[in-house]
PDB file of N, CA, C and O in Angstrom:
ATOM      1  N   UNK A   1    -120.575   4.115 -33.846  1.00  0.00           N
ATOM      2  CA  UNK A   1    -120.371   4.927 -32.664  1.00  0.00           C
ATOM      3  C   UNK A   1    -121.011   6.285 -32.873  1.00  0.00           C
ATOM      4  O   UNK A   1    -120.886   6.923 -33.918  1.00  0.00           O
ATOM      5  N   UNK A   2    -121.478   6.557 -32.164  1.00  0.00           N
ATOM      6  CA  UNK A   2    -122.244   8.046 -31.863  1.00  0.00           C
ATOM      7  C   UNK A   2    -120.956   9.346 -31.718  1.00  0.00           C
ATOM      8  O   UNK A   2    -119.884   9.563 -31.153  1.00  0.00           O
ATOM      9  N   UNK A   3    -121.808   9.892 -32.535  1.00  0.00           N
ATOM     10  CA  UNK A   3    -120.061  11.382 -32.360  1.00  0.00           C
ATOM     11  C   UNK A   3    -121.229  12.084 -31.169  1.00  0.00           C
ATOM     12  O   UNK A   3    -120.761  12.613 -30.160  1.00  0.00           O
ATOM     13  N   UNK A   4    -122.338  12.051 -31.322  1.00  0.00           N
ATOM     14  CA  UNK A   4    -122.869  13.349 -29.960  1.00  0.00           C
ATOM     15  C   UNK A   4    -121.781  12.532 -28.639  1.00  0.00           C
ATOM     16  O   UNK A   4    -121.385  11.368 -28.589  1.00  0.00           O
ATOM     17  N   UNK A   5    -121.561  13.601 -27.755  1.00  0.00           N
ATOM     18  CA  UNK A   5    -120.705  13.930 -26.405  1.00  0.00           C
ATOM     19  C   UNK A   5    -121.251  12.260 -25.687  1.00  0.00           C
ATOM     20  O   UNK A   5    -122.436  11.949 -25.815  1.00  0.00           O
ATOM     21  N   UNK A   6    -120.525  11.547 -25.150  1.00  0.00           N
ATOM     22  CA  UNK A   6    -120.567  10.546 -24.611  1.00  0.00           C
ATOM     23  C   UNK A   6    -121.290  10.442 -22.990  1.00  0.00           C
ATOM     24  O   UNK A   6    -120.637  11.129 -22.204  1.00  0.00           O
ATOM     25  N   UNK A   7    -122.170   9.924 -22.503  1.00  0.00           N
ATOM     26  CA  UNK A   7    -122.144  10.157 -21.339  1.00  0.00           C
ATOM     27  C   UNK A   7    -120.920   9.562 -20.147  1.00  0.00           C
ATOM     28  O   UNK A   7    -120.071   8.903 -20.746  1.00  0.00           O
ATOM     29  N   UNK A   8    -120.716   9.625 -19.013  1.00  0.00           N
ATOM     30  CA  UNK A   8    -119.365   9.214 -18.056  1.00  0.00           C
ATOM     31  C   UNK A   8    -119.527   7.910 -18.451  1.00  0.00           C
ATOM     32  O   UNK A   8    -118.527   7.314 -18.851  1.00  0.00           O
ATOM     33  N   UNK A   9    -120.663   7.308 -18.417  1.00  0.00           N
ATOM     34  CA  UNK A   9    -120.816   5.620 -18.390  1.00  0.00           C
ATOM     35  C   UNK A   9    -119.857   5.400 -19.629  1.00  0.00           C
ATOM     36  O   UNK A   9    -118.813   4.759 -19.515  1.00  0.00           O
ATOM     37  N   UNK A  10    -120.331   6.052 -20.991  1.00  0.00           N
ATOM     38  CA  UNK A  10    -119.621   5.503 -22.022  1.00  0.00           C
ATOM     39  C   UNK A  10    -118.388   5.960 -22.135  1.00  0.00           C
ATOM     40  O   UNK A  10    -117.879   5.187 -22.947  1.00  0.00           O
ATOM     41  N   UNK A  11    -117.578   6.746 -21.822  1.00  0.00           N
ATOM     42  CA  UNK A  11    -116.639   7.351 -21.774  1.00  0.00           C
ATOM     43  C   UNK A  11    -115.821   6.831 -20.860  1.00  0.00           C
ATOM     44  O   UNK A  11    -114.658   7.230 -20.922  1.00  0.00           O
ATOM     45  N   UNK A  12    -116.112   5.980 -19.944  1.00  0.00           N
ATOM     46  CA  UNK A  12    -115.431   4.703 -18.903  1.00  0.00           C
ATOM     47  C   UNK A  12    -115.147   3.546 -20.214  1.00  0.00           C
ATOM     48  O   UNK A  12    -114.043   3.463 -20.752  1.00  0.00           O
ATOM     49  N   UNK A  13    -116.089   2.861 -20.533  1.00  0.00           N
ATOM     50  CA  UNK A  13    -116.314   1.870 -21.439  1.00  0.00           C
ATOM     51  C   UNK A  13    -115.584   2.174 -22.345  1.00  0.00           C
ATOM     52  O   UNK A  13    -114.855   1.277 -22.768  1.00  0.00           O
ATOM     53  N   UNK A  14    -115.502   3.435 -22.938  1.00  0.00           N
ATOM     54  CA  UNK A  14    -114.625   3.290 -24.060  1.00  0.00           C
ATOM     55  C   UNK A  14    -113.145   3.296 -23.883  1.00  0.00           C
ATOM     56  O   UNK A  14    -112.315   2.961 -24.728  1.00  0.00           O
ATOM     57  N   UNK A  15    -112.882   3.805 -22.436  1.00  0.00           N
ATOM     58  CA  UNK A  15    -111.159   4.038 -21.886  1.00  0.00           C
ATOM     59  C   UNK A  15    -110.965   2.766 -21.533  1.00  0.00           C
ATOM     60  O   UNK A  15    -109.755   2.627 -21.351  1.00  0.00           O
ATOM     61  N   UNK A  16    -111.952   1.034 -21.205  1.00  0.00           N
ATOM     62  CA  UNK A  16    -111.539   0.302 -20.675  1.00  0.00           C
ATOM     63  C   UNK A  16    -111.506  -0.759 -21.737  1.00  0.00           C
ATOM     64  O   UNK A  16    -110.817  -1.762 -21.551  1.00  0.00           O
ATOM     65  N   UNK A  17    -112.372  -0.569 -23.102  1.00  0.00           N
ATOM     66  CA  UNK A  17    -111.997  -1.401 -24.150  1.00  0.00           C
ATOM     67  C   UNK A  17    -110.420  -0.727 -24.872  1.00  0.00           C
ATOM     68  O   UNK A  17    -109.573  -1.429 -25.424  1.00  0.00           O
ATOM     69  N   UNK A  18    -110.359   0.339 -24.741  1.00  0.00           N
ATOM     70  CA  UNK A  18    -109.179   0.998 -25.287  1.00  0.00           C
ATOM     71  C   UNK A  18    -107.993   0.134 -24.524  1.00  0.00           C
ATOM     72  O   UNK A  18    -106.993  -0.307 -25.091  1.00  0.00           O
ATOM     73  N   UNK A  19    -108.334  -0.028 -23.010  1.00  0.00           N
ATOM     74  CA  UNK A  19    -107.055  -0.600 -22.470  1.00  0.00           C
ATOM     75  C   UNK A  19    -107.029  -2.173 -22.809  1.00  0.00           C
ATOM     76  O   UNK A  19    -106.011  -2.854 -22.678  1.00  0.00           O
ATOM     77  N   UNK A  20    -108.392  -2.724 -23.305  1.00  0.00           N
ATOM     78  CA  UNK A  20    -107.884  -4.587 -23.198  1.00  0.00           C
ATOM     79  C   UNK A  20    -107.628  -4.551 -24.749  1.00  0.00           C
ATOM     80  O   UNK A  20    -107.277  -5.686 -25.073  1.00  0.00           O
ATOM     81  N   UNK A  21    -107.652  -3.879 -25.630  1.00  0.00           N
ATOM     82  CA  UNK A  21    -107.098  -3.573 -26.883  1.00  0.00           C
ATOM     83  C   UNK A  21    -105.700  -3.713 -26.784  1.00  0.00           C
ATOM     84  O   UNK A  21    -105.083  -4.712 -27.155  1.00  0.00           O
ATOM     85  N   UNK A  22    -105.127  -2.546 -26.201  1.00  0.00           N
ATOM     86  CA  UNK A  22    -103.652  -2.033 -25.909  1.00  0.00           C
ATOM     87  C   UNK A  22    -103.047  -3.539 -25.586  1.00  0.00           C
ATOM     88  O   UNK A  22    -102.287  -4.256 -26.238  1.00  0.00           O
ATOM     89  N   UNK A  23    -103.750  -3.734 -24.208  1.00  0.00           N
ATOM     90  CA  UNK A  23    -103.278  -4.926 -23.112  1.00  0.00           C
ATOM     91  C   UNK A  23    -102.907  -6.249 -24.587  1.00  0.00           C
ATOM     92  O   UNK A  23    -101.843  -6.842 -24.409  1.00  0.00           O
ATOM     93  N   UNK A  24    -103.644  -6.637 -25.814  1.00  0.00           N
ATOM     94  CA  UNK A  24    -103.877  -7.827 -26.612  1.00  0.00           C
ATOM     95  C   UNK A  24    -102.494  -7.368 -27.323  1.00  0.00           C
ATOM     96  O   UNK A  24    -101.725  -8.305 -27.532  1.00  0.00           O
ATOM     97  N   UNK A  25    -102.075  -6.169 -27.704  1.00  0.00           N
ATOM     98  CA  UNK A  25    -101.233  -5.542 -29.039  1.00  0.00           C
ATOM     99  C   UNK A  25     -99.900  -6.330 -27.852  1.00  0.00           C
ATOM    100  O   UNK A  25     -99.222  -7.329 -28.098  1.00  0.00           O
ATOM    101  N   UNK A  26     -99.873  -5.551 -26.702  1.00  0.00           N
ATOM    102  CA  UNK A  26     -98.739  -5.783 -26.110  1.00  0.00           C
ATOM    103  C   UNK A  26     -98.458  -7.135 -25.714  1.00  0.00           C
ATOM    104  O   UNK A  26     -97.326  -7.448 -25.344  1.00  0.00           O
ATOM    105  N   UNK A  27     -99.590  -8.120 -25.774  1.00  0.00           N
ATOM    106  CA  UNK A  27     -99.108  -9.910 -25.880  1.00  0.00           C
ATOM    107  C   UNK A  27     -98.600 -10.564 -27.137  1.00  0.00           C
ATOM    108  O   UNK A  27     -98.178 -11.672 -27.469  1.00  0.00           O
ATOM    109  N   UNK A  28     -98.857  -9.227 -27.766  1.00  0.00           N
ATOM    110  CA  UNK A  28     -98.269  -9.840 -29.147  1.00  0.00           C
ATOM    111  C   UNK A  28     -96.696 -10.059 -29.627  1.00  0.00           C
ATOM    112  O   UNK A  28     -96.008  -9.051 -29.468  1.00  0.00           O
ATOM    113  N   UNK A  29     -96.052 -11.145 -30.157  1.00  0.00           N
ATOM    114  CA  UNK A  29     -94.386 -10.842 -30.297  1.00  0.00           C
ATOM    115  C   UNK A  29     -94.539  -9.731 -30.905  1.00  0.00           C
ATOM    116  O   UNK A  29     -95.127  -9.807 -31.984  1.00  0.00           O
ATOM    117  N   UNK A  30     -94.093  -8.392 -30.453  1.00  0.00           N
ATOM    118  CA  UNK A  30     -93.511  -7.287 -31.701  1.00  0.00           C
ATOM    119  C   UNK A  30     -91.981  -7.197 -31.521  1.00  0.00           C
ATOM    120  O   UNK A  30     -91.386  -6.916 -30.481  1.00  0.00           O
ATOM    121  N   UNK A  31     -91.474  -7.477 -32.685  1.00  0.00           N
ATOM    122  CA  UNK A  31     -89.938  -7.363 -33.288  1.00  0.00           C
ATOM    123  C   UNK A  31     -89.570  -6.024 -33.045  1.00  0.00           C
ATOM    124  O   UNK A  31     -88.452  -5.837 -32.564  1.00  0.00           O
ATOM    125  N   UNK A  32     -90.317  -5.027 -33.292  1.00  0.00           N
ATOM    126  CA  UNK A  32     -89.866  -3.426 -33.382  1.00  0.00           C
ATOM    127  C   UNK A  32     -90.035  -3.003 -32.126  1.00  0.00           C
ATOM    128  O   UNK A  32     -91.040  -2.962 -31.418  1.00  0.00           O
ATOM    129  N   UNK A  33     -88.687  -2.627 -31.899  1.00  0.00           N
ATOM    130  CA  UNK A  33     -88.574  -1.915 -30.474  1.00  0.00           C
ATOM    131  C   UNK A  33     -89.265  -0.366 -29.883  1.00  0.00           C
ATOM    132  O   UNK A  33     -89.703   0.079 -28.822  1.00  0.00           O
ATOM    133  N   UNK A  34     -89.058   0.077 -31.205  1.00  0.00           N
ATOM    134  CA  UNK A  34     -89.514   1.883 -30.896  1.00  0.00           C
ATOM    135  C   UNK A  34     -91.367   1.260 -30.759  1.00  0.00           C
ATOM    136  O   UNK A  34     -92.076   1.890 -29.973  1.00  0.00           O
ATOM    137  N   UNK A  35     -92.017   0.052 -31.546  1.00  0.00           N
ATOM    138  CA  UNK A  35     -93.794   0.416 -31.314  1.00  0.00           C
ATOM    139  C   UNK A  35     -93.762  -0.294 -30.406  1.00  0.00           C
ATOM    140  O   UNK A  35     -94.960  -0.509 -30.220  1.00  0.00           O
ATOM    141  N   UNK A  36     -92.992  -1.081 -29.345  1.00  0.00           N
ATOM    142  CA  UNK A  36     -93.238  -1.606 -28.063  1.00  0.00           C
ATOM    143  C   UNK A  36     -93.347  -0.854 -27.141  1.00  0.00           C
ATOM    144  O   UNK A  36     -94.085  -0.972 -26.162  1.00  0.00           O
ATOM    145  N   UNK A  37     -92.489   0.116 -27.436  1.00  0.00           N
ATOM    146  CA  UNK A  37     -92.397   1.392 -26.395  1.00  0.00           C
ATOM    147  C   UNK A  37     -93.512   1.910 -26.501  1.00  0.00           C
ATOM    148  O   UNK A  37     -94.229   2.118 -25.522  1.00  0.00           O
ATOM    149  N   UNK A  38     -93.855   2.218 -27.775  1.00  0.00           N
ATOM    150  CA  UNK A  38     -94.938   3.379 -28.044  1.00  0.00           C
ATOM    151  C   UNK A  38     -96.649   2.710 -27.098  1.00  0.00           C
ATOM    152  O   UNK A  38     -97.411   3.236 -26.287  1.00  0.00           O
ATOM    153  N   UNK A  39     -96.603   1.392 -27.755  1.00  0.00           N
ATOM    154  CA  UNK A  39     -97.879   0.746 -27.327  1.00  0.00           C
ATOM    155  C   UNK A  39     -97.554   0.421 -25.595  1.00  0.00           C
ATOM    156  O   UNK A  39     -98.323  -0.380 -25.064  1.00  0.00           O
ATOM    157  N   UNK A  40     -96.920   0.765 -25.104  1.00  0.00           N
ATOM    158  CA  UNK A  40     -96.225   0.550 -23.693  1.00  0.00           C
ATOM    159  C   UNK A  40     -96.857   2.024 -22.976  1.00  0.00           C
ATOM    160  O   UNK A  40     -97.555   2.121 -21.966  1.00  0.00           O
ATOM    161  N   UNK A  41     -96.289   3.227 -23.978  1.00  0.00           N
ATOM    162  CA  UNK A  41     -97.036   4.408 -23.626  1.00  0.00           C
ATOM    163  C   UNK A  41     -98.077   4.903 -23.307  1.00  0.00           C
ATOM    164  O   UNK A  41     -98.519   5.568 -22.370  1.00  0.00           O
ATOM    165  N   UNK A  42     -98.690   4.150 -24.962  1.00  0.00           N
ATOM    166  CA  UNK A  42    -100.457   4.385 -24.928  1.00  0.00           C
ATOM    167  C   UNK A  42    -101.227   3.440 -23.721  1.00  0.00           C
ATOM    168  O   UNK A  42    -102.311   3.770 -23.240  1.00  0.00           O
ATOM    169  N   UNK A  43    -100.392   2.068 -23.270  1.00  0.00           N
ATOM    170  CA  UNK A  43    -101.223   1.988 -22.213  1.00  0.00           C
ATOM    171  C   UNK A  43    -101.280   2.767 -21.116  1.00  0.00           C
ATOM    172  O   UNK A  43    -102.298   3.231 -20.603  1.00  0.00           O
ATOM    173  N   UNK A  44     -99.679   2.959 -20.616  1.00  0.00           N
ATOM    174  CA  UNK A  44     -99.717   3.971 -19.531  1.00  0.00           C
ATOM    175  C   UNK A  44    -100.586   5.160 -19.536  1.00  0.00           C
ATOM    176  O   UNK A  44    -101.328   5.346 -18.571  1.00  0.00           O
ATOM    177  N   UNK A  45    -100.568   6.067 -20.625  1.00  0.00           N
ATOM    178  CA  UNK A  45    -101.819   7.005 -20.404  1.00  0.00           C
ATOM    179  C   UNK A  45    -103.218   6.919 -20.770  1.00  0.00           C
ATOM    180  O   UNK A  45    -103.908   7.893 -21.070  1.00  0.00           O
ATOM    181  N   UNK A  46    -103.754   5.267 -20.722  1.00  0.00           N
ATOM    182  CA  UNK A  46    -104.468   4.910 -21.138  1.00  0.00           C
ATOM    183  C   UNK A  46    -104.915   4.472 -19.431  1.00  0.00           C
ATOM    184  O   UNK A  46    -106.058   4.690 -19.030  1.00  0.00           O
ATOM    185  N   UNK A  47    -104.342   4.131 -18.948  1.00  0.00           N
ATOM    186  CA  UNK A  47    -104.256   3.654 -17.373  1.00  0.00           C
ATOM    187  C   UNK A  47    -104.401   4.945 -16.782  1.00  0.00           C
ATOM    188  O   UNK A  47    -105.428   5.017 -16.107  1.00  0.00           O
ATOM    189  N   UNK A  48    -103.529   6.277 -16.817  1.00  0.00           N
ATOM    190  CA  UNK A  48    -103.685   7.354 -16.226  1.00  0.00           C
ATOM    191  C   UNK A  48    -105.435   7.627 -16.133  1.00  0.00           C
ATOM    192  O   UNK A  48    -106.001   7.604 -15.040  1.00  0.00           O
ATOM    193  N   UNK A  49    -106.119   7.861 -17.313  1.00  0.00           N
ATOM    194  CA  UNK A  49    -107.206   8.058 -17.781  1.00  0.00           C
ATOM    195  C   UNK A  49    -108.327   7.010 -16.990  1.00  0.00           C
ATOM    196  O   UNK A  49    -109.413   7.586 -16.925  1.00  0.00           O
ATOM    197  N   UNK A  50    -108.370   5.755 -16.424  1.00  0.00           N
ATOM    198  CA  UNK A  50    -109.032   4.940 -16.198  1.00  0.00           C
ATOM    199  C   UNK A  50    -108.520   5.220 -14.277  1.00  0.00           C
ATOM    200  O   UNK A  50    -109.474   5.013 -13.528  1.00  0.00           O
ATOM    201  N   UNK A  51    -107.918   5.408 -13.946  1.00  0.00           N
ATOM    202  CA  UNK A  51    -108.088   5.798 -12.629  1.00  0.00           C
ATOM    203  C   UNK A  51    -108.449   7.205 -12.474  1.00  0.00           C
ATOM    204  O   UNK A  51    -109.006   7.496 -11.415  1.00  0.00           O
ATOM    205  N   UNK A  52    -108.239   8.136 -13.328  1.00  0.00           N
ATOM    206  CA  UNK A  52    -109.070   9.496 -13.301  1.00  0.00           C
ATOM    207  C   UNK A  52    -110.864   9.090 -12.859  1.00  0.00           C
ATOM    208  O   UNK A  52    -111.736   9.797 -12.355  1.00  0.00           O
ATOM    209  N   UNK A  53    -110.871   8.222 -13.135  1.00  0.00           N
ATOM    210  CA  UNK A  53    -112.895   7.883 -13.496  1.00  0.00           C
ATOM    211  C   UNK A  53    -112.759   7.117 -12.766  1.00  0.00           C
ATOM    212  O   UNK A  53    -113.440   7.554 -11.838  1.00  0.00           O
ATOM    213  N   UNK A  54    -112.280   6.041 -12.382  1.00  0.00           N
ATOM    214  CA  UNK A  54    -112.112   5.118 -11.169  1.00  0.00           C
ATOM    215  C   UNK A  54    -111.020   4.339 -10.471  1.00  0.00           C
ATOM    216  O   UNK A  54    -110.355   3.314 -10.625  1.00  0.00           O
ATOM    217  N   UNK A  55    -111.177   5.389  -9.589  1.00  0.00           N
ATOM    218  CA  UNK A  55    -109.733   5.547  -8.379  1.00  0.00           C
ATOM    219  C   UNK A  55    -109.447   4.256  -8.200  1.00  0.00           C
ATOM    220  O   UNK A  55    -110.440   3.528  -8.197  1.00  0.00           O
ATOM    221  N   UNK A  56    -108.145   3.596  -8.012  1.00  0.00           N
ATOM    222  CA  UNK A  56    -107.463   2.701  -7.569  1.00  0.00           C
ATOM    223  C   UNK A  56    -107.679   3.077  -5.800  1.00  0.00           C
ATOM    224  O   UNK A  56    -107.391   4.136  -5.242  1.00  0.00           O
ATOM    225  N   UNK A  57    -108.222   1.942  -5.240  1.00  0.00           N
ATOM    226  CA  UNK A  57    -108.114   2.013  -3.936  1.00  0.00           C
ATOM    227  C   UNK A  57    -107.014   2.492  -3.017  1.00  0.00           C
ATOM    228  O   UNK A  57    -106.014   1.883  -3.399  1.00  0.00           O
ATOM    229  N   UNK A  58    -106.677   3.288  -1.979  1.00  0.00           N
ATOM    230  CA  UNK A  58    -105.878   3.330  -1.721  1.00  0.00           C
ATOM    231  C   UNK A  58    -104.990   2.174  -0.744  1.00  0.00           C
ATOM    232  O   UNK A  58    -105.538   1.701   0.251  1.00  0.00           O
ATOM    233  N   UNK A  59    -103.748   1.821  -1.080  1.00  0.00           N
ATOM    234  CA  UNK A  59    -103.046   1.153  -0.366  1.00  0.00           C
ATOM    235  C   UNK A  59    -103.097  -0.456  -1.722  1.00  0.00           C
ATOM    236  O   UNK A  59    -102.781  -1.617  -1.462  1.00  0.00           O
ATOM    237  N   UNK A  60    -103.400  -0.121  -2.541  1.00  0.00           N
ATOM    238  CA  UNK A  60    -103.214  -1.212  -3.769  1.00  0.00           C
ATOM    239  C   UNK A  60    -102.333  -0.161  -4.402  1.00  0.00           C
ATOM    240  O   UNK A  60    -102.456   1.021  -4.725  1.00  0.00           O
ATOM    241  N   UNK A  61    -101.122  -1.352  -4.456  1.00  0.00           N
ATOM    242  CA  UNK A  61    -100.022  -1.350  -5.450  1.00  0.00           C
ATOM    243  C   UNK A  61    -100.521  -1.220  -6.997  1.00  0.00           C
ATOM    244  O   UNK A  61    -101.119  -2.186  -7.469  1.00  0.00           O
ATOM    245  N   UNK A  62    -100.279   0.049  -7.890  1.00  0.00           N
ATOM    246  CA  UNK A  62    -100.124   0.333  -9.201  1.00  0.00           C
ATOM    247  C   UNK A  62     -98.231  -0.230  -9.893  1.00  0.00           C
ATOM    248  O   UNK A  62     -97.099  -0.513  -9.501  1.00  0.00           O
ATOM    249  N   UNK A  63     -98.824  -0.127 -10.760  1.00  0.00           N
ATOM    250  CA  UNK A  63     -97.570  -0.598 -11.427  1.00  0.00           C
ATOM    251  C   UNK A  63     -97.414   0.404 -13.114  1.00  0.00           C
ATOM    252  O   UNK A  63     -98.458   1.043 -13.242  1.00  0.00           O
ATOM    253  N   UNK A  64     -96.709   0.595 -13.993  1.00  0.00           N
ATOM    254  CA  UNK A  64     -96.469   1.269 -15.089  1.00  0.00           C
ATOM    255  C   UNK A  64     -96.324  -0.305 -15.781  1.00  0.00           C
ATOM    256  O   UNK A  64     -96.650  -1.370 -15.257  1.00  0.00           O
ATOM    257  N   UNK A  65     -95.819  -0.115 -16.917  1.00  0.00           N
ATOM    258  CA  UNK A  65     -95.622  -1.517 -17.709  1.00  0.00           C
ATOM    259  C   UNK A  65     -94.439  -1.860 -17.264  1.00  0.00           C
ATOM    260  O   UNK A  65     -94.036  -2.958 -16.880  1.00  0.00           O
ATOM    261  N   UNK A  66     -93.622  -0.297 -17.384  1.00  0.00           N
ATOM    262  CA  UNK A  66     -92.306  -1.165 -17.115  1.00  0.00           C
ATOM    263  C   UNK A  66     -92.172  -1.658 -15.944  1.00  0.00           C
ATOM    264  O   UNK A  66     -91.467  -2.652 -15.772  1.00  0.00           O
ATOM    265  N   UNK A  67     -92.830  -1.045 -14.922  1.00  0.00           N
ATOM    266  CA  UNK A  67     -92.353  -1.521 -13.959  1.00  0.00           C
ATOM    267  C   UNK A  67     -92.858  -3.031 -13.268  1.00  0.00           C
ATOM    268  O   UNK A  67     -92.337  -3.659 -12.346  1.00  0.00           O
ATOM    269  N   UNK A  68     -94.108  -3.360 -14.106  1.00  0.00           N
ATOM    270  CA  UNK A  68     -94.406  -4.544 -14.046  1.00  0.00           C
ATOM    271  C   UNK A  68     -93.441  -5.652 -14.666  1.00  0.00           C
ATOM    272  O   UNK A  68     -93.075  -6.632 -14.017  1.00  0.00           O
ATOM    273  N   UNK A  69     -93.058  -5.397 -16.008  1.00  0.00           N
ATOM    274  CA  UNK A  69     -92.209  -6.227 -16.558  1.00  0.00           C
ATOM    275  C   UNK A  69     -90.451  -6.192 -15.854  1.00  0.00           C
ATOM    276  O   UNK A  69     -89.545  -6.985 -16.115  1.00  0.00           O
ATOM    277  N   UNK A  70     -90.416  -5.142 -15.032  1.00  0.00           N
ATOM    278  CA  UNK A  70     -88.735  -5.560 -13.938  1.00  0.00           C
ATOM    279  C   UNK A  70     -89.170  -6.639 -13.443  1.00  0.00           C
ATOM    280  O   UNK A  70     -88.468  -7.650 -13.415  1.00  0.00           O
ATOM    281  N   UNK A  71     -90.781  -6.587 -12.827  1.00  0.00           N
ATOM    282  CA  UNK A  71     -91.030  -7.024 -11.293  1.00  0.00           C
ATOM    283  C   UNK A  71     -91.117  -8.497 -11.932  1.00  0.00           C
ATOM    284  O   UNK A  71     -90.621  -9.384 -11.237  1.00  0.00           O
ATOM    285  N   UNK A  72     -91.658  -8.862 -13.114  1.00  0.00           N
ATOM    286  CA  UNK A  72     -91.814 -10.243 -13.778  1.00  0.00           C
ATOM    287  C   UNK A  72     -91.208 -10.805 -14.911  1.00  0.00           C
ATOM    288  O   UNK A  72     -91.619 -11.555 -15.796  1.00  0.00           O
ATOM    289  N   UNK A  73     -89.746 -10.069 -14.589  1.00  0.00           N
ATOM    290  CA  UNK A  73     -88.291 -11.060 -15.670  1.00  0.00           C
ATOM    291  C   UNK A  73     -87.785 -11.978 -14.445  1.00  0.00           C
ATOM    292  O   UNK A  73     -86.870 -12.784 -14.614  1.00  0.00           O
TER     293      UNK A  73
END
């Protein structure tokens, strides 16, 4: 990886491999409750960050983790 300043293109790319990273950790069984949370976190502001650069349409339903996982127990 290049340390010079990223251009927007790569700086998208890198917030959206960051999230299918996150997205793989959190399919994983984890036993420990406090790094479920934590990796629960890092997606959420990992998600904040990826609609900063590309807006969620308006009138599409967002969701947080948790609030995905109420909506699908």
């Amino acid at each position: 990886m290049s340390i010079a300043k990223p251009t927007e293109k790569e700086a998208i790319e890198a917030v959206r491999e960051a999230s299918i990273s996150i997205a793989c950790l959190m399919d994983e069984n984890c036993d420990d409750l406090i790094l479920g949370l934590e990796i629960e976190h890092v997606q959420d502001q990992i998600t904040i960050v990826e609609n900063f650069y590309d807006p969620v349409p308006e009138g599409v339903k967002t969701y947080t983790v948790q609030d995905w996982v109420k909506d699908n127990e």
